[in-house]
PyMOL CGO cylinders between C-alpha atoms (Angstrom):
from pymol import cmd
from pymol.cgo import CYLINDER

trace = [
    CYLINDER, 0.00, 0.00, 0.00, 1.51, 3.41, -0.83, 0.3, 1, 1, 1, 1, 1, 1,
    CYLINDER, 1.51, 3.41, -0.83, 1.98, 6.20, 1.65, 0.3, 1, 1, 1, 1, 1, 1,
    CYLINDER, 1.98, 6.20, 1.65, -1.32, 8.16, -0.12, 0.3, 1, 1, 1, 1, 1, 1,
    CYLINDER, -1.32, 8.16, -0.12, -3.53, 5.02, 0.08, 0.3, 1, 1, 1, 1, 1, 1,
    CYLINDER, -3.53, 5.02, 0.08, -2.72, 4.95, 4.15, 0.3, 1, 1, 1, 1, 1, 1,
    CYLINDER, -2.72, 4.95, 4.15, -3.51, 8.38, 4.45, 0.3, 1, 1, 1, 1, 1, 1,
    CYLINDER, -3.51, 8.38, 4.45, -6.58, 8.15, 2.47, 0.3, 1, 1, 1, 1, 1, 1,
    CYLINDER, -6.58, 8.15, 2.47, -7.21, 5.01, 4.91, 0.3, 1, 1, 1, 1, 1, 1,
    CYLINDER, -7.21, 5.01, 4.91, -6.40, 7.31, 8.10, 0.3, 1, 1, 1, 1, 1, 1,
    CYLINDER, -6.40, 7.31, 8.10, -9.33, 9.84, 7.13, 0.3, 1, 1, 1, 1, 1, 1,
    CYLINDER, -9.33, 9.84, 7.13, -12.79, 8.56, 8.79, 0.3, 1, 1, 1, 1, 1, 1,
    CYLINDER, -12.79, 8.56, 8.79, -14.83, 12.36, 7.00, 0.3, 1, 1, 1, 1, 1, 1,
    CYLINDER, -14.83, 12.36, 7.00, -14.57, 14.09, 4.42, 0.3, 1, 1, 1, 1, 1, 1,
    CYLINDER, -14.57, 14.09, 4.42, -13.78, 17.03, 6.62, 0.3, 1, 1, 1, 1, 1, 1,
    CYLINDER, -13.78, 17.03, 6.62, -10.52, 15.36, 7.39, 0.3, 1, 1, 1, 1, 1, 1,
    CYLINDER, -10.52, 15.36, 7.39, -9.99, 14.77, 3.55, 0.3, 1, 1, 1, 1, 1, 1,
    CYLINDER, -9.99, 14.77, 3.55, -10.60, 19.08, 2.65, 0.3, 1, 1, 1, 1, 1, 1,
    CYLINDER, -10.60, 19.08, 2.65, -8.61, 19.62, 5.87, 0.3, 1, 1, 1, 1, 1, 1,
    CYLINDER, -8.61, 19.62, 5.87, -5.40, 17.63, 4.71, 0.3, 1, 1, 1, 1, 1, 1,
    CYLINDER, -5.40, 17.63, 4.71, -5.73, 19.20, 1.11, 0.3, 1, 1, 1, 1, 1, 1,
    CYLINDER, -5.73, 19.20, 1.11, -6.52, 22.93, 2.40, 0.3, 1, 1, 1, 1, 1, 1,
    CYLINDER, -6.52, 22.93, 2.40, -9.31, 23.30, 0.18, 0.3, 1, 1, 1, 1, 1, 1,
    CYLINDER, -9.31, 23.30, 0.18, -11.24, 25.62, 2.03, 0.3, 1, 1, 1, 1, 1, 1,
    CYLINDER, -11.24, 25.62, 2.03, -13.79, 25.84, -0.24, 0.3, 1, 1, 1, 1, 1, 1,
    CYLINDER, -13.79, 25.84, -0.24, -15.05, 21.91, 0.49, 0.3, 1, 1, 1, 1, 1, 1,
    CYLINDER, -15.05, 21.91, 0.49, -14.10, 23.09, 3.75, 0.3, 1, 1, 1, 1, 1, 1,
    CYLINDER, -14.10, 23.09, 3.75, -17.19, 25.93, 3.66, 0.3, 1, 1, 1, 1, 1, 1,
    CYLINDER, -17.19, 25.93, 3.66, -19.36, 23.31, 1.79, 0.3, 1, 1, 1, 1, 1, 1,
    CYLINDER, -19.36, 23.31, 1.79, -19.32, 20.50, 4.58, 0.3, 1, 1, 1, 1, 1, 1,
    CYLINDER, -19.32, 20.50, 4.58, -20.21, 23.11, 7.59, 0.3, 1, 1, 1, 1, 1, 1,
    CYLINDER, -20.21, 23.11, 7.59, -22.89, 24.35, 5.37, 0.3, 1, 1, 1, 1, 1, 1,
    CYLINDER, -22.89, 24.35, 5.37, -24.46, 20.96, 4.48, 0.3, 1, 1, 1, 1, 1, 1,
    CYLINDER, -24.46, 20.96, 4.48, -23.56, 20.07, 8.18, 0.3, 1, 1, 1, 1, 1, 1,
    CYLINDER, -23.56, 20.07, 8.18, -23.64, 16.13, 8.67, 0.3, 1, 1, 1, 1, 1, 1,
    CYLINDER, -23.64, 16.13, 8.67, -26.76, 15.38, 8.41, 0.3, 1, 1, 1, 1, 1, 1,
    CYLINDER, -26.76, 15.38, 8.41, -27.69, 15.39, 11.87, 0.3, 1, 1, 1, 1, 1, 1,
    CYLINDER, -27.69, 15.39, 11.87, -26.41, 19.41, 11.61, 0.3, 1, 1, 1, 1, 1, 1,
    CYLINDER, -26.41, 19.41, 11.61, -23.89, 19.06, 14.15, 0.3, 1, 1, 1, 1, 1, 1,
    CYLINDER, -23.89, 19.06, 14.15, -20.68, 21.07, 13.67, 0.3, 1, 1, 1, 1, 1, 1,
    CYLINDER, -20.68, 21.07, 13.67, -19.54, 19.69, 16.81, 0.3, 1, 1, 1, 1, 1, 1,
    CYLINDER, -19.54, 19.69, 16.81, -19.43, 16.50, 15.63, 0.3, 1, 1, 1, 1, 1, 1,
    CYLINDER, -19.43, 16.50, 15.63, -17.84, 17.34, 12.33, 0.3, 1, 1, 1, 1, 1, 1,
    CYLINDER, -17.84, 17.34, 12.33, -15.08, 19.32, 14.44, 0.3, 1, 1, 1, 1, 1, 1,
    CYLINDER, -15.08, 19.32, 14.44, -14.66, 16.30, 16.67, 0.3, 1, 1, 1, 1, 1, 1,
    CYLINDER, -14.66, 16.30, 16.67, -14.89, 13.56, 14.41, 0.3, 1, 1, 1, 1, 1, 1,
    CYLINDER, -14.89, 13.56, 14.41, -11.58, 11.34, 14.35, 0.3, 1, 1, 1, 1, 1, 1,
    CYLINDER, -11.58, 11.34, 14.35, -9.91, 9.18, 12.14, 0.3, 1, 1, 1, 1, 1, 1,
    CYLINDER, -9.91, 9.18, 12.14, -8.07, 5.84, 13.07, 0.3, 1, 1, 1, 1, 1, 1,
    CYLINDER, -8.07, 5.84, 13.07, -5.02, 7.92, 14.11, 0.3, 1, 1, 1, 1, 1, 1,
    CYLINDER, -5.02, 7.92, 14.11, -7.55, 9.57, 16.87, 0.3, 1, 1, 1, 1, 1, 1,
    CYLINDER, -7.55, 9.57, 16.87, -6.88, 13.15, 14.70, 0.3, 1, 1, 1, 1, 1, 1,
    CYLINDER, -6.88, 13.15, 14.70, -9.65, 15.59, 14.53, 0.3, 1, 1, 1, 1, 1, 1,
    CYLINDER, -9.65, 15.59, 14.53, -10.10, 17.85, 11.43, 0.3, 1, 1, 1, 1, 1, 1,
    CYLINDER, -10.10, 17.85, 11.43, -7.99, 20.99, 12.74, 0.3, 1, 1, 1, 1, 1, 1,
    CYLINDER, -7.99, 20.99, 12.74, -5.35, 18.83, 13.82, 0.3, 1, 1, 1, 1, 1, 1,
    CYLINDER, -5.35, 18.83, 13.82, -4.63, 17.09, 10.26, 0.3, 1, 1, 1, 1, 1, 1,
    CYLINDER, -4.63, 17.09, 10.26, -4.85, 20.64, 9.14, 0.3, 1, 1, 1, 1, 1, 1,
    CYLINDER, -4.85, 20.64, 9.14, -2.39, 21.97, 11.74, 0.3, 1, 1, 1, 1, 1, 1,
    CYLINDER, -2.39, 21.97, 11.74, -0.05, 19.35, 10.86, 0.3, 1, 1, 1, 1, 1, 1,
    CYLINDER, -0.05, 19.35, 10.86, 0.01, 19.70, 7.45, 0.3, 1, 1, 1, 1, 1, 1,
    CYLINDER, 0.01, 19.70, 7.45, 0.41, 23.55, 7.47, 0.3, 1, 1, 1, 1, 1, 1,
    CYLINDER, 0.41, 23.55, 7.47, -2.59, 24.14, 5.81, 0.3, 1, 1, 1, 1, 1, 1,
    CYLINDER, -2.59, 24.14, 5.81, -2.97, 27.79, 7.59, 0.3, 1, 1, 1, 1, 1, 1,
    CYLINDER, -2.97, 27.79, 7.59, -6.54, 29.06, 5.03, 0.3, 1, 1, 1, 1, 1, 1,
    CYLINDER, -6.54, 29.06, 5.03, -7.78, 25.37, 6.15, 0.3, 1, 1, 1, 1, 1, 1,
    CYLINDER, -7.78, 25.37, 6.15, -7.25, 25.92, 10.16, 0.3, 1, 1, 1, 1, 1, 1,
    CYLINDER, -7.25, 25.92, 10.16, -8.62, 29.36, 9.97, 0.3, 1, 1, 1, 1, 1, 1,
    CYLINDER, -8.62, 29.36, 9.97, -11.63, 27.85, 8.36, 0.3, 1, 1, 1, 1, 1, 1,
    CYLINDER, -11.63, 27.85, 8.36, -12.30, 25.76, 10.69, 0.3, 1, 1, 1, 1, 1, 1,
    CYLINDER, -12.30, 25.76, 10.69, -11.44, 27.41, 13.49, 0.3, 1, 1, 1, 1, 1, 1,
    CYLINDER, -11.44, 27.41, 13.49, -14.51, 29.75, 12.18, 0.3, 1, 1, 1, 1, 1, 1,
    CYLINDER, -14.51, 29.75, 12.18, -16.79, 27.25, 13.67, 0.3, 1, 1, 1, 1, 1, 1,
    CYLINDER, -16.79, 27.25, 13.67, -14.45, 25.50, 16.41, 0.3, 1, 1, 1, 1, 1, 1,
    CYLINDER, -14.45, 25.50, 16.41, -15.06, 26.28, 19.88, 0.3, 1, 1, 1, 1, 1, 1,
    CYLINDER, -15.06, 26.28, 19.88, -11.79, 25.63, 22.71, 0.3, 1, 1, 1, 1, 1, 1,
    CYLINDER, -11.79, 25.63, 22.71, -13.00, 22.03, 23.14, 0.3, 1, 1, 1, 1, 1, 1,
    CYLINDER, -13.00, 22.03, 23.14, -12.77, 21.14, 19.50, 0.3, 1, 1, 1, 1, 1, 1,
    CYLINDER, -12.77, 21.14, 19.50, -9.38, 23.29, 19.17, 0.3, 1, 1, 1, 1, 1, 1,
    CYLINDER, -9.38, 23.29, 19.17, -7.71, 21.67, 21.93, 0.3, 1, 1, 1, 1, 1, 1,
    CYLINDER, -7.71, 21.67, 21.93, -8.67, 17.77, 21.29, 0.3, 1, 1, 1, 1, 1, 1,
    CYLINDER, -8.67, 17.77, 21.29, -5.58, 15.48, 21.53, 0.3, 1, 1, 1, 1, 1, 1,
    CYLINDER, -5.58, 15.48, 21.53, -4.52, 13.02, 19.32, 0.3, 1, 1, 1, 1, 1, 1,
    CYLINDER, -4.52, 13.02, 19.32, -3.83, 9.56, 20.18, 0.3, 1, 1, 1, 1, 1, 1,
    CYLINDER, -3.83, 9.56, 20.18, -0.14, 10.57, 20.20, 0.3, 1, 1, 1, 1, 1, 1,
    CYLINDER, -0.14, 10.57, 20.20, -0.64, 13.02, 22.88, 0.3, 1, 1, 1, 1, 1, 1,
    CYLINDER, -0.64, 13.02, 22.88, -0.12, 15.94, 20.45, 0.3, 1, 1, 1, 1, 1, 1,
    CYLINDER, -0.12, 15.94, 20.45, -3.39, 18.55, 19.94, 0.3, 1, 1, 1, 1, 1, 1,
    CYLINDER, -3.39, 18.55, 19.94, -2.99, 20.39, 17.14, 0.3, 1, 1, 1, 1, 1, 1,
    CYLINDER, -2.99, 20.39, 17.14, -1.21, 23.52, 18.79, 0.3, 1, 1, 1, 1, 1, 1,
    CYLINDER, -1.21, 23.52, 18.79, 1.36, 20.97, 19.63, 0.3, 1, 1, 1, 1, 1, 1,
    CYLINDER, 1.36, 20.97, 19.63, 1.45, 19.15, 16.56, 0.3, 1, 1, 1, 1, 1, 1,
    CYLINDER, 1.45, 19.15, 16.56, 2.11, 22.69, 14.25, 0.3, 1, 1, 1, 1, 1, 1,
    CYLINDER, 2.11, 22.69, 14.25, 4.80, 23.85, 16.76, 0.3, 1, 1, 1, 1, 1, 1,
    CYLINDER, 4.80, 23.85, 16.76, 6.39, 20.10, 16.45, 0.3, 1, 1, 1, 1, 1, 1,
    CYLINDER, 6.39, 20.10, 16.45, 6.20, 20.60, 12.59, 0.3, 1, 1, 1, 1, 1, 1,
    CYLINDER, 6.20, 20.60, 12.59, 7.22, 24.00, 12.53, 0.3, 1, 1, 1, 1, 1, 1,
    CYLINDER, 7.22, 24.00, 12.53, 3.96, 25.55, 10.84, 0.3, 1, 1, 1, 1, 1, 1,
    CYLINDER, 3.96, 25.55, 10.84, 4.61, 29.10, 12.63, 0.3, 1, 1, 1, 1, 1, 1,
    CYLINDER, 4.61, 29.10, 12.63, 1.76, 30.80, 10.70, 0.3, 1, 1, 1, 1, 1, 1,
    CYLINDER, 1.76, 30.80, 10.70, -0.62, 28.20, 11.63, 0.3, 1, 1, 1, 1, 1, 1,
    CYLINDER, -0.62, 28.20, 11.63, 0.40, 28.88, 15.45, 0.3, 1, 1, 1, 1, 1, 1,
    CYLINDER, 0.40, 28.88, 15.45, -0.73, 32.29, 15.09, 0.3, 1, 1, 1, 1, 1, 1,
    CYLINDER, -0.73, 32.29, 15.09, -3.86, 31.67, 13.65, 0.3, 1, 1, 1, 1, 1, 1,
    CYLINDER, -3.86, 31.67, 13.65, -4.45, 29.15, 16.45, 0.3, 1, 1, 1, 1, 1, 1,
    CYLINDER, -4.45, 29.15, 16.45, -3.46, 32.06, 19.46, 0.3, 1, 1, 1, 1, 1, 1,
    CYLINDER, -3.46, 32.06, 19.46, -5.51, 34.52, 17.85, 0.3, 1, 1, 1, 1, 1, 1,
    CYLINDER, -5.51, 34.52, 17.85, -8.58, 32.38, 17.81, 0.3, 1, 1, 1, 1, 1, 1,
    CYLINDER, -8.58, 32.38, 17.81, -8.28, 30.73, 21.41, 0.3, 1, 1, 1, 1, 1, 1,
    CYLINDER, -8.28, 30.73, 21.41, -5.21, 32.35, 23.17, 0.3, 1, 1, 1, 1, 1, 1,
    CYLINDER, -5.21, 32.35, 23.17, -5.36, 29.89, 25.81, 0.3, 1, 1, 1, 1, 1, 1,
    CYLINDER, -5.36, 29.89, 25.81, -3.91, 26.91, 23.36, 0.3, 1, 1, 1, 1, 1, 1,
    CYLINDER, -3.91, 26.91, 23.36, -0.62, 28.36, 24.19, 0.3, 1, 1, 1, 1, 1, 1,
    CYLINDER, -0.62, 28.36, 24.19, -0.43, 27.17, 27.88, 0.3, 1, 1, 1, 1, 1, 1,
    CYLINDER, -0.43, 27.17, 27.88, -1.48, 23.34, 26.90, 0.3, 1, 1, 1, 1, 1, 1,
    CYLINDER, -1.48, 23.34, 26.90, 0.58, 20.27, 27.84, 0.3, 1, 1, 1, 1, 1, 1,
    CYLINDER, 0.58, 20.27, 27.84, 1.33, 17.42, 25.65, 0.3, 1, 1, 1, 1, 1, 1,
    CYLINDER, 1.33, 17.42, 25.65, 1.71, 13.57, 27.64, 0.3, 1, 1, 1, 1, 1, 1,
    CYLINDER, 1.71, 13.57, 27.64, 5.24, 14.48, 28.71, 0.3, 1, 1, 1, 1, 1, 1,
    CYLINDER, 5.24, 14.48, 28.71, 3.80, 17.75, 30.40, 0.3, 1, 1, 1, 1, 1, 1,
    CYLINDER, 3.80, 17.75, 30.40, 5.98, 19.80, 27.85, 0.3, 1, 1, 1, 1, 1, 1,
    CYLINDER, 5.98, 19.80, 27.85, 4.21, 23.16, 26.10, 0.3, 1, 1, 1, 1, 1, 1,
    CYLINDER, 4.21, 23.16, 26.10, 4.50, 24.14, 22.62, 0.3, 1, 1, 1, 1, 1, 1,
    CYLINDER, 4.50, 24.14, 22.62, 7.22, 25.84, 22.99, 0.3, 1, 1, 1, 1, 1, 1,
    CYLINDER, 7.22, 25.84, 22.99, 9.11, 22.92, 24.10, 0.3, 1, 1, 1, 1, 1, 1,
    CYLINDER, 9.11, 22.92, 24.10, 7.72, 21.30, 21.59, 0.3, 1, 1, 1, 1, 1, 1,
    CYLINDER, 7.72, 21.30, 21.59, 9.28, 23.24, 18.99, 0.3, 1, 1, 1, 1, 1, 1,
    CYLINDER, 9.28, 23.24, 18.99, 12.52, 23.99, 20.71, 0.3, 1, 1, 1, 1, 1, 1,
    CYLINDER, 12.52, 23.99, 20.71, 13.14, 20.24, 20.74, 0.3, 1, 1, 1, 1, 1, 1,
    CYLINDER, 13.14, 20.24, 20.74, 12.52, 19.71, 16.68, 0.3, 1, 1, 1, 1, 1, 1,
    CYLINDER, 12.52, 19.71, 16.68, 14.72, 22.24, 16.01, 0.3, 1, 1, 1, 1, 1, 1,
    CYLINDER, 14.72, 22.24, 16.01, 12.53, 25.01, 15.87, 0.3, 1, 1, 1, 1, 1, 1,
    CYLINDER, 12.53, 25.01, 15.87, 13.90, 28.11, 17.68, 0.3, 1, 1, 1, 1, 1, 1,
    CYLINDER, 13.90, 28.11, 17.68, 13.02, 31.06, 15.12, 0.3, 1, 1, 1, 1, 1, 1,
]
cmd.load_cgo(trace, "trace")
């Protein structure tokens, strides 16, 4: 199996799918169509077999239009969901380096910046210990 088939495996929505691309536009569609149940929460908190929510596959893929699309509907709950890995997505774009994406994450929910991942390390740490010190 190639490395796109096991990510297209990994995605359980098609949110995750638009969120991985950055194609905000399918992005829009999906919270207008809703799920059919009309939940946004449950779009925001669905998870794929990697235990990744939408904004998270976004975050860690750098996909900064994408996160600030979603995070147009997120509330602190959805922002801050962890992984299976630990990681939320604050953590998981300071790992990755995806600075821009950091900032849209602060300005939305400022209080993403004091999280913890497993190892009680912040974001900062996070990124210091990648490589990241910019």
């Amino acid at each position: 199996m190639d490395h796109h088939s096991m990510e297209k495996e990994k995605q359980s929505n098609p949110l995750h799918a638009a969120a991985r691309e950055g194609d905000v536009g399918k992005i829009s569609e999906i919270f207008e169509m809703g799920d059919g149940c009309g939940s946004k929460k449950k779009l925001l908190l669905g998870r794929n077999s990697e235990g990744e929510t939408p904004l998270y596959v976004a975050a860690e893929k750098g996909q900064v239009e994408a996160v600030a699309e979603i995070l147009r509907h997120s509330d602190i709950e959805s922002a801050s969901a962890v992984a299976r890995n630990g990681f939320d997505p604050f953590h998981v774009a300071a790992k990755q380096g995806h600075f821009d994406v950091l900032k849209e994450l602060l300005r939305r929910f400022p209080s993403l910046a004091l999280t913890t991942d497993q190892s009680c390390s912040t974001a900062l740490h996070t990124a210091a210990a990648q490589g990241h010190i910019e």
